[in-house]
N, C-alpha and C positions, 0 to 999 in steps of 0.2 A: 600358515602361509599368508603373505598378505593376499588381499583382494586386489588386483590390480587394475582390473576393469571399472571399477567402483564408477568412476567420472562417468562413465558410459551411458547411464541408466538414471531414469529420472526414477519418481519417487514409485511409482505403481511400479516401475518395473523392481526395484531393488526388493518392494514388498512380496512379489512376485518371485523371484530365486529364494527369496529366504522363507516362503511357506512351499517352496517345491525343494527347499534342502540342497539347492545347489551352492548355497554359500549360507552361513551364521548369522544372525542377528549379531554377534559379539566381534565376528570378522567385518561384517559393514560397518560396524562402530567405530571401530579400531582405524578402518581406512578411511575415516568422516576426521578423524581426529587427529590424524597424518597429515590431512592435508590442511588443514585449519593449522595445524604448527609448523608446514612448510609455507604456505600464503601469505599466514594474516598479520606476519612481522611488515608486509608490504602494501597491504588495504585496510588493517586496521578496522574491520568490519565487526570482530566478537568481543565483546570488551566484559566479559564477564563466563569463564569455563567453568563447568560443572560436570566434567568428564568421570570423576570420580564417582558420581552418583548413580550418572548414566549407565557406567557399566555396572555397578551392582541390580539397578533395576534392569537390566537385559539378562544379568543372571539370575535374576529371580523368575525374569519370565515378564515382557512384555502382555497389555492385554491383546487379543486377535479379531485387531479390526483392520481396514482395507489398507493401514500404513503399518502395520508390524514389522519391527526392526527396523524404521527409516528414520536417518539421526533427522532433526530439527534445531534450530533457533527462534526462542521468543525474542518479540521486540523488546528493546529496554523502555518502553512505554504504557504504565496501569495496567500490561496482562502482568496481575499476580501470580507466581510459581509458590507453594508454601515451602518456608523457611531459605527462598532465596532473595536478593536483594532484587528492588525495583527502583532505580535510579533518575528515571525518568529525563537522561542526560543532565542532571542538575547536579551544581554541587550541594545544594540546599537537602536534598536529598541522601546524602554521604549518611551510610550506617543504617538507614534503612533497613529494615528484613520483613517480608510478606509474613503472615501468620493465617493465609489458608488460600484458596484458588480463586481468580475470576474464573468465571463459568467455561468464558470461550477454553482457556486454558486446560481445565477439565477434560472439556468435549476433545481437545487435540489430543491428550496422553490416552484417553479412552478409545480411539482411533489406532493406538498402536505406536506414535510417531514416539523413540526415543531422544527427549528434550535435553541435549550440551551445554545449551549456557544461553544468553540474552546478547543481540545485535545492537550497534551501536544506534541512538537517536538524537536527535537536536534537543536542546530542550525545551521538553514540554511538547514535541512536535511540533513547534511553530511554523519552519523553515521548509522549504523546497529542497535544502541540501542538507548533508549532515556532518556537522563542522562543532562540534559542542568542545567548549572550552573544555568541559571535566574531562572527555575522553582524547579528544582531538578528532579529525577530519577523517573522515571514511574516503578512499581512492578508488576510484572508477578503474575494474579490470581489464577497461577497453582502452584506454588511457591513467597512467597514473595521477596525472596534472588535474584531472580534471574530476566534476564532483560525481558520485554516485546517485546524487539522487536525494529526494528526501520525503517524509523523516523518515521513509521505512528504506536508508541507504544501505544500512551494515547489512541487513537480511538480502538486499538486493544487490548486492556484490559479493557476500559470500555462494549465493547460487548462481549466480555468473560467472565466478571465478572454480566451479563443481566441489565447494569446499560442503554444502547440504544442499539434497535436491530441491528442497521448497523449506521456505522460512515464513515465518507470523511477518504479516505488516497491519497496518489500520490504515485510515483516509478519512481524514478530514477538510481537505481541499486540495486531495491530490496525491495521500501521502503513499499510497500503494501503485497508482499510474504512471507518477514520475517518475520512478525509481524503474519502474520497470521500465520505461523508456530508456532512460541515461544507461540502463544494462543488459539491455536487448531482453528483457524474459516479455512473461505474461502476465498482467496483471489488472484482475475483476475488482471494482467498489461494487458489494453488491448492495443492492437493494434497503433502504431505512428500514431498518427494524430485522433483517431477514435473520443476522446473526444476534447473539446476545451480547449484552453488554455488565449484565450485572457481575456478584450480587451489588457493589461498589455503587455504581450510576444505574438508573433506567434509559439512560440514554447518554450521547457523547454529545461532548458542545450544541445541546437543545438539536439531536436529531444528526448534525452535519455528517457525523464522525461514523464511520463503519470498520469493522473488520474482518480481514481473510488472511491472504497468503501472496507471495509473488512464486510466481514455478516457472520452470523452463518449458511444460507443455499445458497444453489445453485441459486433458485429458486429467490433469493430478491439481489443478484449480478446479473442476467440476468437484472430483474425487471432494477434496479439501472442501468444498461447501455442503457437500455432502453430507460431513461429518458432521460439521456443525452448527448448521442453519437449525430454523426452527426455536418458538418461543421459549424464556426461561419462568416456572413461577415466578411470579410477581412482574412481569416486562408489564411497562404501562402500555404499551400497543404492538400490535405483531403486524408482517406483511400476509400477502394473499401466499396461499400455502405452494407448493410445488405439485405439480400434476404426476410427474414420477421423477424418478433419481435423475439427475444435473447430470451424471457420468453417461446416462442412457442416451444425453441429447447431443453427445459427441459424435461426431459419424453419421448420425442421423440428417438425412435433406432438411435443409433450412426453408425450401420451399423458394418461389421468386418473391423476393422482398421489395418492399417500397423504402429507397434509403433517402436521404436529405443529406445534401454535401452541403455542409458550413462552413467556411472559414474566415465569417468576420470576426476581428479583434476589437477587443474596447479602443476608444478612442485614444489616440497616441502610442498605441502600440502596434510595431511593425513585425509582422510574423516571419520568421528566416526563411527563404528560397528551400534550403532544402526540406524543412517540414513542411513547405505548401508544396512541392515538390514529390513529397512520400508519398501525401492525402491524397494526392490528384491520380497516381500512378495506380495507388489503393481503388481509387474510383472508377478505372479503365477496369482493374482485374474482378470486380462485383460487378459490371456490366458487362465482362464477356464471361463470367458463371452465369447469368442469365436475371441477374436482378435489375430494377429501374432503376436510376440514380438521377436527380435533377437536385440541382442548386436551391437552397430556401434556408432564409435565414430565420430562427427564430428572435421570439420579440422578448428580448433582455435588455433591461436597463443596468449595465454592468455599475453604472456609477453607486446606486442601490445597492445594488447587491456587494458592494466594495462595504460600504458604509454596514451594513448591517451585520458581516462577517466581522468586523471592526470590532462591534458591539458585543457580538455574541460572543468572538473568541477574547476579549478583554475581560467580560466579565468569568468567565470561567478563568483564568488564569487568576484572577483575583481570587475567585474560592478555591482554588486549587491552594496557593501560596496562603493563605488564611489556614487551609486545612493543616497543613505544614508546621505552621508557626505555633497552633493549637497544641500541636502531639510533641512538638520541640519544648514549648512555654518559655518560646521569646521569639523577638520579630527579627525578620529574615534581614541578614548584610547586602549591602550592594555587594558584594563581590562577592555573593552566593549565587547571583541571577545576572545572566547577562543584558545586554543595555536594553534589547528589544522584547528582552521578557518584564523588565523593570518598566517600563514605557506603558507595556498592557494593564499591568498590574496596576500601576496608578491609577490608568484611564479607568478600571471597572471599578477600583475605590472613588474615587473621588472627579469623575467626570463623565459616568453612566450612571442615570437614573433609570427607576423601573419601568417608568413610562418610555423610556429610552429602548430598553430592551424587548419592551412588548412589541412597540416598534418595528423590530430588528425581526424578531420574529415572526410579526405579518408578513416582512416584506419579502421573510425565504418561505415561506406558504403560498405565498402570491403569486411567486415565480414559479414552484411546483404546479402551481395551477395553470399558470401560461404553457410553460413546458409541454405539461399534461396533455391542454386542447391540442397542440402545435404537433404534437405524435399522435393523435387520434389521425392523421392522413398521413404518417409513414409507421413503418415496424421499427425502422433505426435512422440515427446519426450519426453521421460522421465529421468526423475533426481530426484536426492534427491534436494531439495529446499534451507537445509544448509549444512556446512559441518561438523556441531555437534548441540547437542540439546541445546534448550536455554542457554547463557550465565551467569553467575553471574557478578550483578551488579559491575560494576570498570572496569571488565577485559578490556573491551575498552576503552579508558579514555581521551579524545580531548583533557586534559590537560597533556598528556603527553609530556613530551620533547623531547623523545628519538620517530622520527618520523620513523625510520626505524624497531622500537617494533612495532610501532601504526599501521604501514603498514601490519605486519605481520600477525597482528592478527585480521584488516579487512578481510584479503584473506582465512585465514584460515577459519572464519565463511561463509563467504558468496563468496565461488569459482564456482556458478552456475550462482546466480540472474543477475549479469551486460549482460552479453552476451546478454539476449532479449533484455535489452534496447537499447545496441548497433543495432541491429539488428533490434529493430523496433516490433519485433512478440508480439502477446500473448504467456501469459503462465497463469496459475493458478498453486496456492499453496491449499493442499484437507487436512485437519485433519483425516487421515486415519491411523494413528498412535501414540503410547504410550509409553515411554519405561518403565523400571522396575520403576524408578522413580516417573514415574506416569507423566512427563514432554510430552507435545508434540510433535509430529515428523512431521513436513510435508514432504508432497508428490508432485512434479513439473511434468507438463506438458505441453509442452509448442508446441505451433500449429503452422501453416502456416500464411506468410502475410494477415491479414483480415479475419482468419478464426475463430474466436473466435467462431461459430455456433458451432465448431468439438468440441471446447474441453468441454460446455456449455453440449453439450448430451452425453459427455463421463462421463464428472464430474457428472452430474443426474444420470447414470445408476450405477457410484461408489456411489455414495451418498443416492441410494439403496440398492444396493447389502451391501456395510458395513457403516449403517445408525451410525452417532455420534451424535447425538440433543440429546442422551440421557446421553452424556459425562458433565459432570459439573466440574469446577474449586471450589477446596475446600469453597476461599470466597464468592461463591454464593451462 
């Protein structure tokens, strides 16, 4: 019989029927896969099914962790699957095949989560949206017109659209926040270091890069770090450990917090009415739960911190594409790599020096350290998450030529999310808003070094106070 309820139930809950026997591991599969083949002809979010596999490892017997029997999607970005392809949105990548696990990846199958196939990404991650020539354009299930999100868009509209309850994303300037904004979920950058990154890197673009998950609740993003947090042999540095389980701090009193309402933008960037709009409405509903909220802006020199992201992500794309051409044994086409990934790639050959980079990487240390003092006198910040509601599809366009457009209107959308990752912090993005459009607004919060505990029991007592699970995207 099918499952018919399936859309109903986030990922703890699905875990939950299927170890009390009221529905199959092989019956949730099956309705996971149903609706990924009724959907995704129209969002375009899975661009890689491995259904086939999935059900035989569900008939072998899933292992029994807190996600047993819950379908998944990895991102199509460096989380290795063994003997599945890692495309990294590129076509320079075409034929590819993994030859054993990233760690994180491990940690998610050992959780119980049965893996379907890999979500669409930009390439390389670069983008705020996800629009990759190899795959084509991931469509926002709140709108078709307009983008998902990025780079963790395909994972963040196929769980907006209840095609899997919670999917793999990463963030490196954003790429797990944004998406969950443009799709109404939820979605943590945790903490430098808290997850793994190996065995592949000790780290992601010198630190910036983190990964988790986007979910429809609180409650199955704790779960999710749950699973997986915690150092891997050989990680060159770990974060401060967790005091108990991330899931225990859901529900739990957040206590009266000391918050900071932010919402300056860099210079020449004007933030949309309805995202200052959300932030402010966000800031009435934590002062009347009982928390302080005053205005304070911290001391960021955005133009800095523009300039060293520059650095840092050019030259990783350069060893990225080096690493490529290595295992190929010949150098990469232009019309393997699109114009903005071609643009990086030159800058970190041939117009970043190491003294350049060292640089780059004092100067996202330095802000971690301003950041740091700046929260020694609050528990949290808050921001608006973008700097306007989802995008229409183009508007950012890696095939653009004109890189000082391109630049423009990366900073415009997204003048918040870089800073944590320079920094290192958590933050969480909260679907706590709508606008007329009916488009989603996220809501940022973003915590102390290793505190993800604070914003986990802040996000729980929002995610009572203004419940959304009952918010749906037209194409569900």
């Amino acid at each position: 019989m099918a499952f018919k309820e399936y859309d109903q139930y986030d990922a703890l809950g699905l875990a939950a029927l299927v170890r009390d026997r009221k529905v199959s591991a092989a019956e949730v599969l099956e309705a996971a896969i149903a609706r990924i083949e009724a959907l995704d002809g129209k969002l375009n979010a899975v661009v890689h099914r491995q259904f086939d596999r999935a059900r035989r490892e569900v008939s072998l017997g899933l292992p029994q962790g807190p996600f047993h029997g819950v379908p998944f999607l990895l991102k199509d970005l460096y989380a290795l699957d063994a003997g599945e392809p890692s495309g990294n949105g590129s076509r320079l990548y075409d034929g590819f095949l993994a030859d054993h696990n990233s760690e994180i990846v491990t940690r998610f199958r050992n959780s119980g989560l049965a893996v379907l196939g890999r979500s669409n990404s930009p390439e390389f991650g670069l983008v705020p949206t996800t629009e990759p020539r190899r795959f084509g354009p991931t469509r926002n299930p709140w709108n078709l017109d307009r983008s998902a999100g990025g780079s963790s868009g395909g994972g963040a509209a196929a769980v907006a659209a209840r095609m899997v309850p919670i999917a793999h994303a990463t963030d490196g300037g954003g790429s797990i926040r944004i998406p969950a904004s443009a799709c109404g979920l939820v979605g943590l950058k945790p903490t430098r270091a808290r997850c793994p990154m190996g065995p592949d890197v000790g780290e992601g673009w010198n630190g910036l890069s983190a990964g988790l998950v986007v979910s429809r609740s609180v409650r199955d993003t704790a779960a999710a770090l749950d699973a997986v947090e915690g150092p891997a042999v050989g990680d060159p540095y770990a974060c401060p450990p967790k005091a108990r389980p991330f899931l225990a701090e859901v529900g739990a009193a957040p206590g009266r917090l000391r918050i900071a309402l932010s919402t300056a933008a860099p210079a020449g960037v004007t933030v949309d009415p309805d995202c200052l709009a959300a932030v402010h409405d966000q800031a009435r509903l934590c002062a009347e739960l009982g928390h302080v909220v005053e205005e304070a802006e911290p001391p960021i020199d955005h133009e800095a911190l523009w300039e060293a992201f520059a650095v840092i992500v050019a030259s990783n794309v350069a060893s990225t594409v080096n690493f490529r051409e290595a295992a190929l044994g010949r150098r990469a086409r232009p019309d393997e790599l699109e114009q903005a990934t071609w643009a990086f790639c030159e800058m970190g050959r041939s117009k970043v020096s190491g003294a350049d980079y060292a640089r780059a990487v004092l100067i996202i240390h330095s802000l971690g350290r301003r950041l740091g003092s700046f929260l020694e006198r609050y528990d949290v910040m808050l921001t608006p998450t973008l700097g306007k509601p989802p995008v229409r599809l183009g508007e950012i366009d890696m095939m653009d030529m004109d890189q000082e457009r391109y630049r423009d209107h990366l900073r415009a959308y997204i003048p918040f999310t870089p800073v944590e990752n320079a920094a290192g912090l958590p933050a969480i993005s909260l679907p706590l808003a709508w606008n007329a459009e009916g488009l989603p607004i996220g809501v940022h919060f973003v915590g102390r070094y290793g505190d993800e505990a604070t914003l986990l029991r802040l996000a729980g007592q929002l995610e009572q106070a203004r419940p959304w699970e009952g918010r749906r995207p037209p194409i569900s």
